[in-house]
Backbone as ProteinMPNN parsed JSONL, in Angstrom:
{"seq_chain_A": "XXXXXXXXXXXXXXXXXXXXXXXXXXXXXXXXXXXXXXXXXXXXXXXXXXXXXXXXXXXXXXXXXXXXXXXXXXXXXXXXXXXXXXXXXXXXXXXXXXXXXXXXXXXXXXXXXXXXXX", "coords_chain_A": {"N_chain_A": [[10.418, 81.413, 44.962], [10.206, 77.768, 46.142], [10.21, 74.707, 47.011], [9.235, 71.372, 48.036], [10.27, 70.313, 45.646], [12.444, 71.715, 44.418], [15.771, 71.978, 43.456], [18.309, 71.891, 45.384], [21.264, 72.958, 47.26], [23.206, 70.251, 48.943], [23.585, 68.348, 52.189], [24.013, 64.569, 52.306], [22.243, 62.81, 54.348], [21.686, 60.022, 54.643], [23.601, 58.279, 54.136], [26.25, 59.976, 55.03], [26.37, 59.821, 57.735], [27.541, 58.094, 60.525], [29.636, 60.388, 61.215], [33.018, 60.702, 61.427], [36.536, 60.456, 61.712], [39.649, 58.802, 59.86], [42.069, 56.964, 58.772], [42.778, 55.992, 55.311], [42.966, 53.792, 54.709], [41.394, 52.154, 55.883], [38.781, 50.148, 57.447], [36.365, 51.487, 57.413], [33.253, 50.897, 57.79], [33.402, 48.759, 59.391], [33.485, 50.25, 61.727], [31.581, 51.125, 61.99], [30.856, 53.824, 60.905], [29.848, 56.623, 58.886], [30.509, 57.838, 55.346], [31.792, 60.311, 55.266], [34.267, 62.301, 56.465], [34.903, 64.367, 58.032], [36.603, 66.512, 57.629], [35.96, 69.135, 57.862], [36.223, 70.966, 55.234], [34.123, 71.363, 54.093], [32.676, 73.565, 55.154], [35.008, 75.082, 55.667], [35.348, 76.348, 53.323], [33.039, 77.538, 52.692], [31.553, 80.713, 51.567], [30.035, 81.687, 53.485], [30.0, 80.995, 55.786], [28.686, 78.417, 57.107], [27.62, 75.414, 58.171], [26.767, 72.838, 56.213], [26.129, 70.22, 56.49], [24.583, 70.107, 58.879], [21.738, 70.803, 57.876], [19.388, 72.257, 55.709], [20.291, 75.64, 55.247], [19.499, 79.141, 55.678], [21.375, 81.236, 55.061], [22.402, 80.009, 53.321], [24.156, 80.281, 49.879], [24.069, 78.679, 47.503], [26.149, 78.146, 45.935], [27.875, 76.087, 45.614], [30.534, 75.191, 45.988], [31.075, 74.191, 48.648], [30.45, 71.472, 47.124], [32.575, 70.92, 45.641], [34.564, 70.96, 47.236], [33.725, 69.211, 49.388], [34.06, 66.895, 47.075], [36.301, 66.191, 46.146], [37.948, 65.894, 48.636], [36.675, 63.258, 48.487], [37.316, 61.919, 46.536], [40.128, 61.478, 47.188], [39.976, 59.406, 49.217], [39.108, 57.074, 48.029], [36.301, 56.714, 48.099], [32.79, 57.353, 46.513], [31.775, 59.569, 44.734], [29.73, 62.606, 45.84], [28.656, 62.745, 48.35], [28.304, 65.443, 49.277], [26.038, 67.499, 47.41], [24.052, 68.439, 44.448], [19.97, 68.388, 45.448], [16.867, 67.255, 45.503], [14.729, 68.678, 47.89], [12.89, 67.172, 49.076], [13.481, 64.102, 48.517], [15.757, 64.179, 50.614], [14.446, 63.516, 53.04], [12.872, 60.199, 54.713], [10.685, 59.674, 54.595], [8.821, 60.473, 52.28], [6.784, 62.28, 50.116], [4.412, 61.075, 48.187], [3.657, 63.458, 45.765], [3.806, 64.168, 43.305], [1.706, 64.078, 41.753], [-0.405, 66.392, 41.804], [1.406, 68.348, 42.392], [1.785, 68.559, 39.025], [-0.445, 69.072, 38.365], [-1.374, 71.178, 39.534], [0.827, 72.938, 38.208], [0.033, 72.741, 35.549], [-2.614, 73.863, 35.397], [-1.558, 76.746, 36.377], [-0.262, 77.266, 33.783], [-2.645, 77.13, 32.165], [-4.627, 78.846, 33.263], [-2.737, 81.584, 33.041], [-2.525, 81.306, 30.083], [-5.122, 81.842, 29.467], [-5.236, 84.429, 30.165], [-3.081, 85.572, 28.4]], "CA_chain_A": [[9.579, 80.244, 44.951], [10.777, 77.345, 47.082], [8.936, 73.705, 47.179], [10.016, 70.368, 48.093], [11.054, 69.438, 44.35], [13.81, 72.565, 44.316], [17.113, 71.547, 43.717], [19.359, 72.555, 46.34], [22.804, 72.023, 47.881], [21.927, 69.656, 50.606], [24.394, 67.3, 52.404], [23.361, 63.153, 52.316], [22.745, 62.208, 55.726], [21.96, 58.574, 55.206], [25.565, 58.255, 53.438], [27.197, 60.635, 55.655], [26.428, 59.824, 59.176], [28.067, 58.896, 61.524], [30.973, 61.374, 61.015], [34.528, 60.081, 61.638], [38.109, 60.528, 60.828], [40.077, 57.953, 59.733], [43.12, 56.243, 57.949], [42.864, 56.459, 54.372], [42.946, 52.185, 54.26], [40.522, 51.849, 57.06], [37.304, 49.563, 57.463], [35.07, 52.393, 58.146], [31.909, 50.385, 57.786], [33.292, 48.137, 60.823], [34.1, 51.281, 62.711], [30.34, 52.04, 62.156], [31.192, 55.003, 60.647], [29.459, 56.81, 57.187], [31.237, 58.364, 54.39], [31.978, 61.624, 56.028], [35.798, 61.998, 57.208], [34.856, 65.406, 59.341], [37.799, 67.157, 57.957], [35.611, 70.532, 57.677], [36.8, 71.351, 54.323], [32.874, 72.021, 53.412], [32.676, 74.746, 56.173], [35.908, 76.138, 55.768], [35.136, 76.906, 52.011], [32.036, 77.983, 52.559], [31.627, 81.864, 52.068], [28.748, 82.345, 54.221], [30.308, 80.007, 56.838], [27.821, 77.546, 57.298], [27.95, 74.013, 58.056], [25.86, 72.154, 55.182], [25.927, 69.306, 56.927], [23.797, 70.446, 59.325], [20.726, 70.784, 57.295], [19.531, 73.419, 54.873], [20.355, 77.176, 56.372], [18.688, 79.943, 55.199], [22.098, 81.456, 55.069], [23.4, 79.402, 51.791], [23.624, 80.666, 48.651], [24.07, 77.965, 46.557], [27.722, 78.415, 45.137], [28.543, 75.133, 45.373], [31.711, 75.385, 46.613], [31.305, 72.931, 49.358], [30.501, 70.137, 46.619], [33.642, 69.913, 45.142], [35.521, 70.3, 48.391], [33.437, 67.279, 49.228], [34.513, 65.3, 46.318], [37.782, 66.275, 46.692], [38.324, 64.774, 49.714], [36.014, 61.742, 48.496], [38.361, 60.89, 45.526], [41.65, 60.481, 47.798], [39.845, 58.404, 50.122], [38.635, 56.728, 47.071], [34.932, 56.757, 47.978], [32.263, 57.968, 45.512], [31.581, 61.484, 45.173], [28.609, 62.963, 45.655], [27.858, 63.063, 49.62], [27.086, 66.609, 49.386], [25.525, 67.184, 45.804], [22.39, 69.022, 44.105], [19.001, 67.425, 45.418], [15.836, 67.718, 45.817], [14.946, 68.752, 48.983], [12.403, 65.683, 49.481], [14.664, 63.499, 48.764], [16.437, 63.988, 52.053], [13.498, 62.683, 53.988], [12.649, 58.916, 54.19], [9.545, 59.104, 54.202], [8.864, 61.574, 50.873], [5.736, 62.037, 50.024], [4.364, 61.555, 46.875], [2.484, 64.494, 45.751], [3.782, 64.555, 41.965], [0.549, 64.268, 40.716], [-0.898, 67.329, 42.592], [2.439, 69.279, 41.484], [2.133, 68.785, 37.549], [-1.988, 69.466, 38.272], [-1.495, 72.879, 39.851], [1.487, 73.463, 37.043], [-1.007, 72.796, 34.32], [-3.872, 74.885, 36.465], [-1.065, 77.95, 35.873], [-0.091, 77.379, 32.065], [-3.764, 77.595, 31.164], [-4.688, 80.489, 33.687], [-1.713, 82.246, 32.276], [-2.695, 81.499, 28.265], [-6.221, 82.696, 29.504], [-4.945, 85.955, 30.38], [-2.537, 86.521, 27.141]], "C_chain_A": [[10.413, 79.034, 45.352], [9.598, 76.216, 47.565], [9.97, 72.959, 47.301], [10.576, 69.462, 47.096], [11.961, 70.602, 43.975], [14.734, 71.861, 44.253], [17.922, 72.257, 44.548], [20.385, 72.17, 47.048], [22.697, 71.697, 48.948], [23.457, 68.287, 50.335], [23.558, 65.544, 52.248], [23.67, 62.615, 53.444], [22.588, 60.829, 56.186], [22.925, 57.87, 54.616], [26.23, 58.931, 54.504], [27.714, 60.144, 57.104], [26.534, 58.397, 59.437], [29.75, 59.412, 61.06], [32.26, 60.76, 61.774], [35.452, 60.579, 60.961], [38.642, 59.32, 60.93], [41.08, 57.594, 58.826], [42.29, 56.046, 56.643], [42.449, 54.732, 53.918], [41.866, 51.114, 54.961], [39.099, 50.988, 56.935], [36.269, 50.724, 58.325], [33.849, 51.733, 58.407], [31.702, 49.517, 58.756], [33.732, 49.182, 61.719], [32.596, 51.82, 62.778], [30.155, 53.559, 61.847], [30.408, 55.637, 58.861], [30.332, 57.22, 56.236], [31.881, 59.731, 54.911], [33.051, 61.444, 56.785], [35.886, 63.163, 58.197], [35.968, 65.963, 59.126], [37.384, 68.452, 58.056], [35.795, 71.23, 56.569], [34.97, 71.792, 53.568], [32.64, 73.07, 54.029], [33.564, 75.743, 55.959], [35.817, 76.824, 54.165], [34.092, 77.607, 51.175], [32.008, 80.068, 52.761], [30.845, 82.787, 53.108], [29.335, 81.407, 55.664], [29.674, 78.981, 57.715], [28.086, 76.013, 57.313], [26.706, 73.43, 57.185], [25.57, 70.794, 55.983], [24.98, 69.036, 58.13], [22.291, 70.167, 58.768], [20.403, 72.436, 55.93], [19.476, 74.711, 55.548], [19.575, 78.353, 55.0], [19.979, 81.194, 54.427], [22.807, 80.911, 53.397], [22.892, 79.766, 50.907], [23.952, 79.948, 47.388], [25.288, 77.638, 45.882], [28.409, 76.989, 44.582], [29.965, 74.919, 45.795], [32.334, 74.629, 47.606], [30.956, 71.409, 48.634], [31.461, 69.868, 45.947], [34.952, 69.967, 45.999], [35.511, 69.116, 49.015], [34.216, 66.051, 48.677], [35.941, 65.272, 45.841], [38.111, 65.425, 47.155], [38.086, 62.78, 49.364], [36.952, 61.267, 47.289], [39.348, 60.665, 46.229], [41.028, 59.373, 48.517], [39.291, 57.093, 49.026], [37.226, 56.132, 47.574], [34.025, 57.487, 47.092], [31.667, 59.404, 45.623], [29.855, 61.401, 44.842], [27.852, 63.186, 47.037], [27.282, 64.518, 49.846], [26.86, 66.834, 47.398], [24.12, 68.265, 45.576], [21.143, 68.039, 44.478], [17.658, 67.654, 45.552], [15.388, 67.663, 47.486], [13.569, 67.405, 49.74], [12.708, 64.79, 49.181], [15.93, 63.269, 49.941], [15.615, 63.433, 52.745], [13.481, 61.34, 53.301], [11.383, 59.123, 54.053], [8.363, 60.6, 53.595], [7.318, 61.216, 50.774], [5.416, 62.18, 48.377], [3.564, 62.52, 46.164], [2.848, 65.282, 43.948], [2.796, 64.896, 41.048], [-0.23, 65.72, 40.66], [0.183, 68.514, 41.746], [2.388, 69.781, 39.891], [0.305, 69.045, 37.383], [-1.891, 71.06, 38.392], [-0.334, 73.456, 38.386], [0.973, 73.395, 35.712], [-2.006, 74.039, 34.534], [-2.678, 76.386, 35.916], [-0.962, 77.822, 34.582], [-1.752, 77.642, 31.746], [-4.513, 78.752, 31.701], [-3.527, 81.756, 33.187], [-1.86, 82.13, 30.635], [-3.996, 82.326, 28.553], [-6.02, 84.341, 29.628], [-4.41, 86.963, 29.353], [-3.657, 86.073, 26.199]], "O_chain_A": [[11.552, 79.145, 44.897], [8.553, 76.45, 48.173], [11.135, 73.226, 47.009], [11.122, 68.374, 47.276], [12.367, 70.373, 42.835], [14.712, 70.908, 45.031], [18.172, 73.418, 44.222], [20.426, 71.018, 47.48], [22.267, 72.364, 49.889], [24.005, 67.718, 49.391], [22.343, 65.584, 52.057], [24.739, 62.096, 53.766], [22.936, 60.332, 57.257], [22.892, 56.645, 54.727], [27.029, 58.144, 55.013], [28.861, 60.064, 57.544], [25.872, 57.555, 58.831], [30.712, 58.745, 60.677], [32.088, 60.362, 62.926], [35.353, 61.073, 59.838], [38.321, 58.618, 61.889], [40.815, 58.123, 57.747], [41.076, 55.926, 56.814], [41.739, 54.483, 52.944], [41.593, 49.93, 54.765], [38.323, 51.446, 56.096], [35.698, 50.722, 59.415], [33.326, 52.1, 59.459], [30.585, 49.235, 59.189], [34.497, 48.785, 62.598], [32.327, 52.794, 63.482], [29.42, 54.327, 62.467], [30.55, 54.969, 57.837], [31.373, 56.627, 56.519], [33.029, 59.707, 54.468], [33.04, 60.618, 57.697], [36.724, 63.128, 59.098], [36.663, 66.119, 60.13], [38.303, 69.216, 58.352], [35.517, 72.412, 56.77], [34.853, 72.508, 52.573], [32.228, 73.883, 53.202], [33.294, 76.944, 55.987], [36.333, 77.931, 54.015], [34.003, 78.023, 50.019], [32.347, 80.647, 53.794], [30.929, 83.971, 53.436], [28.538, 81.431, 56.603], [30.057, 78.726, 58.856], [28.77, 75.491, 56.432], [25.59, 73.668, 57.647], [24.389, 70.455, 55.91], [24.615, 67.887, 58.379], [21.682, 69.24, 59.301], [21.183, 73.307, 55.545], [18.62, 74.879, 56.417], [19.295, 78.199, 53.811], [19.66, 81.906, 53.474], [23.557, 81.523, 52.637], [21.677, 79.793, 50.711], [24.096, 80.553, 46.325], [25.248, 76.631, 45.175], [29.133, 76.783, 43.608], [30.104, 73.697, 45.757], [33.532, 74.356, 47.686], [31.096, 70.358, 49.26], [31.544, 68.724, 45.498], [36.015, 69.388, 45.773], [36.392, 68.286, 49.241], [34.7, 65.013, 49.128], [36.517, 64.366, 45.239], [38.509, 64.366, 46.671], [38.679, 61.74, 49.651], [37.253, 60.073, 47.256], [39.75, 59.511, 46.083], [41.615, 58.296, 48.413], [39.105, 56.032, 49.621], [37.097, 54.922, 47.389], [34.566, 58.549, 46.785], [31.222, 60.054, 46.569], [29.111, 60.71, 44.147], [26.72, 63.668, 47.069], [26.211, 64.803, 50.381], [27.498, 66.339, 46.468], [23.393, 68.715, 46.462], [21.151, 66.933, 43.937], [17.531, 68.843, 45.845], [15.691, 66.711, 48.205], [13.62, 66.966, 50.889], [11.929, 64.032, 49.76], [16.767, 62.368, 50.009], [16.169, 62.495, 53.317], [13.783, 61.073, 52.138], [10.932, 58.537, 53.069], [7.558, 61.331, 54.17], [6.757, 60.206, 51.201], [5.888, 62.979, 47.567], [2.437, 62.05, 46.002], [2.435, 66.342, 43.479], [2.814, 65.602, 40.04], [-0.631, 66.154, 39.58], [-0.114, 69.274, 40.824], [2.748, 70.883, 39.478], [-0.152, 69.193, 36.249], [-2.236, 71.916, 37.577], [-0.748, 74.337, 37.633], [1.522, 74.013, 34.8], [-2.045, 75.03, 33.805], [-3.125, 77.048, 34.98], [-1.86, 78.474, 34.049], [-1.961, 78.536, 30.926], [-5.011, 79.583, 30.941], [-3.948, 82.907, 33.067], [-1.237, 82.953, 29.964], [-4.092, 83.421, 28.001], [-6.728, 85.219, 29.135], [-4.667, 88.151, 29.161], [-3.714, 86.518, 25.053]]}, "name": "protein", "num_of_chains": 1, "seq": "XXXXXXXXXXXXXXXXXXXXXXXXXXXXXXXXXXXXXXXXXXXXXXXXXXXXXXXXXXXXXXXXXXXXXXXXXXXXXXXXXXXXXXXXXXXXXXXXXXXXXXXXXXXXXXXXXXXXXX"}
């Protein structure tokens, strides 16, 4: 089961992008550059070998493994951790829709078709 309020390991691409390397002391933000230093260290630690940064692959299994290579990196550079992270997967879009109400309707709609049954 698999909806747009899942949590899942999902890069942050309006933090991340645009991808750069850079000096450690650097004005990234006048270099036009996002949080993302492109050293690959989420790829290369990945066991399925997937780039997360990409988008979500069908391929990932969740391990986590590329979020604290992430924030690895993001504490020397001393930026805040969390560019790749647990999220909901509408939450990556800007323009999310709100459909909470609908969600906790149909999840009521099962709890009482499911008491009806026991």
């Amino acid at each position: 089961m698999f909806d747009e309020n899942t949590w899942i390991v999902a890069y942050d691409k309006k933090r991340g992008e645009k991808r750069g390397s850079r000096a450690k002391n650097t004005d990234y933000k006048q270099m036009n550059l996002g949080d993302c230093v492109n050293c690959y260290k989420c790829v290369n630690c990945c066991p399925t070998g997937i780039d997360i940064r990409n988008g979500l692959q069908m391929e990932c299994i969740g391990c986590a493994a590329c979020i604290d290579a992430c924030d690895t990196v993001m504490k020397k550079m001393n930026y805040n951790t969390g560019l790749i992270r647990y999220m909901k997967e509408s939450s990556l879009y800007e323009e999310t829709k709100n459909k909470n109400s609908l969600s906790k309707l149909r999840l009521t709609a099962y709890i009482l078709i499911l008491s009806l049954f026991l």
